[in-house]
Structures are given as structure tokens and as C-alpha cells.
N, C-alpha and C positions, 0 to 999 in steps of 0.2 A: 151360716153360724156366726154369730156376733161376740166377740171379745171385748175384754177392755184392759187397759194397762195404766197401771198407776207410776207415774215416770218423776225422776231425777235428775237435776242436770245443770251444771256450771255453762253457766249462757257465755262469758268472755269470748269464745272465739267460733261464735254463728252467731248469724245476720239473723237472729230471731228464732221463732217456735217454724213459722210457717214455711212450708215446701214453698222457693224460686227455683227456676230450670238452671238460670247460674248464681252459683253462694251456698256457701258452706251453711245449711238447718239445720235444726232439730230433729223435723219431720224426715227430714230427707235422710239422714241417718239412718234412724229409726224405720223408716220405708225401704230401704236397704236391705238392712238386718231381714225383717220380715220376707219382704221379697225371696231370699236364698232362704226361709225358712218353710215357705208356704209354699213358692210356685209361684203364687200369683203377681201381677203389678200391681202399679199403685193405683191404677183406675179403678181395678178389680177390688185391692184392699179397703178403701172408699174408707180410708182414715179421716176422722174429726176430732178436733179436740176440744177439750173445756172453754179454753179463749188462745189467742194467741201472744206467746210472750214477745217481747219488741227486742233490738239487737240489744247484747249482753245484758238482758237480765236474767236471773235465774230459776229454777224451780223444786220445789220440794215435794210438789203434791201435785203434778199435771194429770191430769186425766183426760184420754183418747178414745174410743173405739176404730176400731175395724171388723172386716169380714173374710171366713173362710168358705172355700169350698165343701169341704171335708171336715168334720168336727177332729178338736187336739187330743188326741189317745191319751197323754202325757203331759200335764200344765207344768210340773214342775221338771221336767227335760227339758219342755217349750219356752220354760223362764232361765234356764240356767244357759242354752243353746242362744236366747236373743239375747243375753248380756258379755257372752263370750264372744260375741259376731260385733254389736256395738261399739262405739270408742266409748275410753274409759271413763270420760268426762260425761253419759249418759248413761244411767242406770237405769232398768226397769227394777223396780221395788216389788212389786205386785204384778200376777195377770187372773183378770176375774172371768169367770163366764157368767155377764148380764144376763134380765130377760132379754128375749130376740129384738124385742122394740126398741131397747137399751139407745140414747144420743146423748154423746158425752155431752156438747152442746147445750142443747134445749132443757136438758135434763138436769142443770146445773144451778141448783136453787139459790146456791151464794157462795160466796169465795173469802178467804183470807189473802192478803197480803202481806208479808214483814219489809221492814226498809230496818236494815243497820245504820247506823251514826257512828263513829270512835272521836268520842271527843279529851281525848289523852292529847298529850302536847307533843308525844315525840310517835311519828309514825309506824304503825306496827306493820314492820314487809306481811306476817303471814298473817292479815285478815285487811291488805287492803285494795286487795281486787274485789272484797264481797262486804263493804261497807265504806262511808263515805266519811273519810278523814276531817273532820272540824275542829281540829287543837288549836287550830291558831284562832278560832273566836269560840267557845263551847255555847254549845245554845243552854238556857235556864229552862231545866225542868218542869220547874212551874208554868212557864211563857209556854213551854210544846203544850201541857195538857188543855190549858186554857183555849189556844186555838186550835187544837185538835177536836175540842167540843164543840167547835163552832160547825163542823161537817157532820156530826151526827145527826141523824134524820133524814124526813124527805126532801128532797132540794133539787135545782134545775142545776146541775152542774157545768154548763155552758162555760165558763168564765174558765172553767178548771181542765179542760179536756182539747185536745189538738182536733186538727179536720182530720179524718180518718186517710190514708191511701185507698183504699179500697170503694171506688165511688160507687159501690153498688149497693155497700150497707147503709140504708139510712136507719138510725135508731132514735128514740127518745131521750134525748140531755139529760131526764130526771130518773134518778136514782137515789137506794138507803141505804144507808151508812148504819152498820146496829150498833157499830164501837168503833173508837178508835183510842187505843190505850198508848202509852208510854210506860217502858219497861224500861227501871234502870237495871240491867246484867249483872252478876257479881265481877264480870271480867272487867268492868267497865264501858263496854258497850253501850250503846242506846238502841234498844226495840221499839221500832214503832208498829202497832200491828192494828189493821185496818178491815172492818170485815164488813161484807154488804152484798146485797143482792144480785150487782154486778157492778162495771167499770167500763166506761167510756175509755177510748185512743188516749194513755199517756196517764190520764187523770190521776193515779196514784204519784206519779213523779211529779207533777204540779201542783197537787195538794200539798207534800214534802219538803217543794220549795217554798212554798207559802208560809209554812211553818218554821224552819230556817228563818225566814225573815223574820216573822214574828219573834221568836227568842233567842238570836244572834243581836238585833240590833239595839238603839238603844232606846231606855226606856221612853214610853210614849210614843216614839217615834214611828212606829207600826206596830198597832195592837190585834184584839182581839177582832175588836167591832169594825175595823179598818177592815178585817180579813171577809167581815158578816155584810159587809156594803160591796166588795168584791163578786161574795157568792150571789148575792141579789141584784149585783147589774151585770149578769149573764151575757158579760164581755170579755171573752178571751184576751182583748189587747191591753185590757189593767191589770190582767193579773202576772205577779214575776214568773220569772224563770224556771221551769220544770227541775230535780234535782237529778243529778246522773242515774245511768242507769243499771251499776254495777253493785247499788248496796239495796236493791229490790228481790225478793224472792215473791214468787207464786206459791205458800204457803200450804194453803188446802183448800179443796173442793168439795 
């Protein structure tokens, strides 16, 4: 019998989405919980998810499968029973019963991302574990949207994206971008939300710094077209520094 669960989760203190045998997960939580829920392990549970988040970033909208033995009598005992077992900083939001073919995976047509900014000048303690303090230089709105356009569409995203760990996955560099907007918050905030077909190793945090540059610095000095001669010499070593990864959410699926 095949589930799925729509999950939550302040990334700050796990090494990522994905199950290691030593380090605090996502998965492994999560695989936990289920385990004392079902009986089964985790070979048996045969969890997948959407994508995998990297350490301390977070999620609003992850999406998993697994599998039971026995079909769940009771979703919403099964939903209130896995969130009481979980630590608090991981919520199940949701538990669906897919068709059986159901892979969070493969099945995964496109993704959002959000990345926070606070570009306020004096640090705000409660929102600066989950977005990326810039008061002391504020990037120009303008400058984000500008090179923010420059990633929409189809593009070989080489330049933008780290070597994976996982040396068994090889995948295609090129990926679409259907948006990528800039939201000014009334809190003040900055939203950047980024939606596409999928995402290479990091490539959201490298984008973000790319764009940073672009409207932090000064004018001319790194623009738009700079960022568009980047994307097209499909060289990771010109492009800057990825941005941390504590002001990224995994949005929706």
C-alpha cells in the first residue's frame, strides 16, 4: 500500500533531507516515527522523496512516499500519531493515499523554491535563522529583478550548480526556469521565489548569490549581461559564491 506525506521542517539542525547511518536527518526522523508506527524498517518502508534538501535548509512543501504492509484504518489517527512521535521542528502537514504507482520522485513535474533576504539595517534575532541578513549593503530591487530574468527559460545551468556527492547520479545541466520573481513583503523582507522543472546540486543557492552580486554592488560593476555570459560559459569556476543555506525553503511540489 503506498502513501505520501506532505512534510514541514526547519532544516537548522539536520545534516539535510536524506537518511546517513551517522547524523541527525530529516528522513531519519521521519523513518523513526513511521517505523514505531507501522512495524516495518526502513528497507521495507522504501521512502523517496521529491528531492533532497542539503544541510540547514528548509521546507514547506516536501513531498515523500512510502509503503505499507497492511492498509492505514485511520489517516487522521496515522497523521496525529506521526506528528506526536516526530520532533517538533518536523511536521507532517498532510498524509495522502496516492494511486499505488504513486513516486514522489519521478512524479515531480516542478518545484518552487522561496529564498528570504532582510535587508533592514538592524538584525531581526526572530527571523534570522530563516533568511539572510543584508542591512549592511541592501541589494536594489530593481538590479534583483533584472538578473533574476536573466535565468528564466531553457539554459545549461553548469556554471550555476556544484558536483553532486552522490556519484551515481549523473543528470543533464539543463533545466527551466518558468519564473523567478522578487517579492517585496510588507514586513520587509525580500522573497525571492524561483519555480522550474527541477534543480541541480546547490543551484538555487548559486543563483542567489549571483544575484546578490548583481544588486549589492556597484553600479556597472557586475550586471545583468555579466550574469548572461556566466550562464553561457557553462563554468562553475566564474561563477561567485553560492548564498547560505539558512534563508532557502523547498516551497512546493
Amino acid at each position: 500500500h503506498t502513501y505520501a506525506l506532505k512534510l514541514a521542517y526547519d532544516g537548522e539542525a539536520y545534516l539535510g533531507f536524506q537518511y546517513q547511518p551517522k547524523g541527525k536527518t530529516v528522513q531519519g526522523e521521519v523513518e523513526r516515527a513511521l517505523t514505531k508506527l507501522t512495524g516495518h524498517d526502513r528497507e521495507f518502508l522504501g521512502m523517496q522523496a521529491s528531492g533532497r534538501t542539503d544541510t540547514g535548509v528548509h521546507a514547506r512543501g516536501q513531498i515523500l512516499h512510502f509503503y505499507t504492509k497492511e492498509p492505514v484504518s485511520d489517516l487522521e489517527r496515522f497523521h496525529k500519531s506521526l506528528n506526536g512521535i516526530m520532533p517538533k521542528d518536523v511536521r507532517c502537514v498532510e498524509v495522502m493515499r496516492p494511486h499505488p504507482a504513486f513516486h514522489a520522485r519521478f512524479h515531480a513535474v516542478r518545484k518552487t523554491y522561496h529564498y528570504f533576504l532582510d535587508p533592514r539595517l538592524v538584525l531581526d534575532p526572530f527571523v534570522r535563522r530563516h533568511a539572510l541578513h543584508c542591512g549592511w549593503k541592501p541589494p536594489s530591487v530593481e538590479r534583483l529583478r533584472e538578473a533574476a530574468a536573466v535565468f528564466v527559460g531553457t539554459h545549461d545551468f553548469t556554471s550555476f550548480s556544484n558536483k553532486s556527492r552522490d556519484k551515481t547520479l549523473v543528470r543533464s545541466p539543463t533545466r527551466t526556469i518558468y519564473r523567478f520573481d522578487v517579492v517585496e513583503q510588507p514586513d520587509g523582507l525580500i522573497r525571492l521565489e524561483v519555480e522550474g522543472n527541477g534543480f541541480l546540486y546547490r543551484m538555487v543557492r548559486n543563483m542567489v548569490g549571483a544575484l546578490m552580486l548583481a544588486a549589492t554592488g556597484e553600479d556597472g560593476k557586475f550586471t545583468a549581461e555579466d550574469l548572461r555570459d556566466m550562464l553561457e560559459g557553462k563554468d562553475r569556476g566564474v561563477a561567485p559564491m553560492g548564498a547560505p543555506p539558512h534563508g532557502l525553503f523547498l516551497h512546493e511540489v
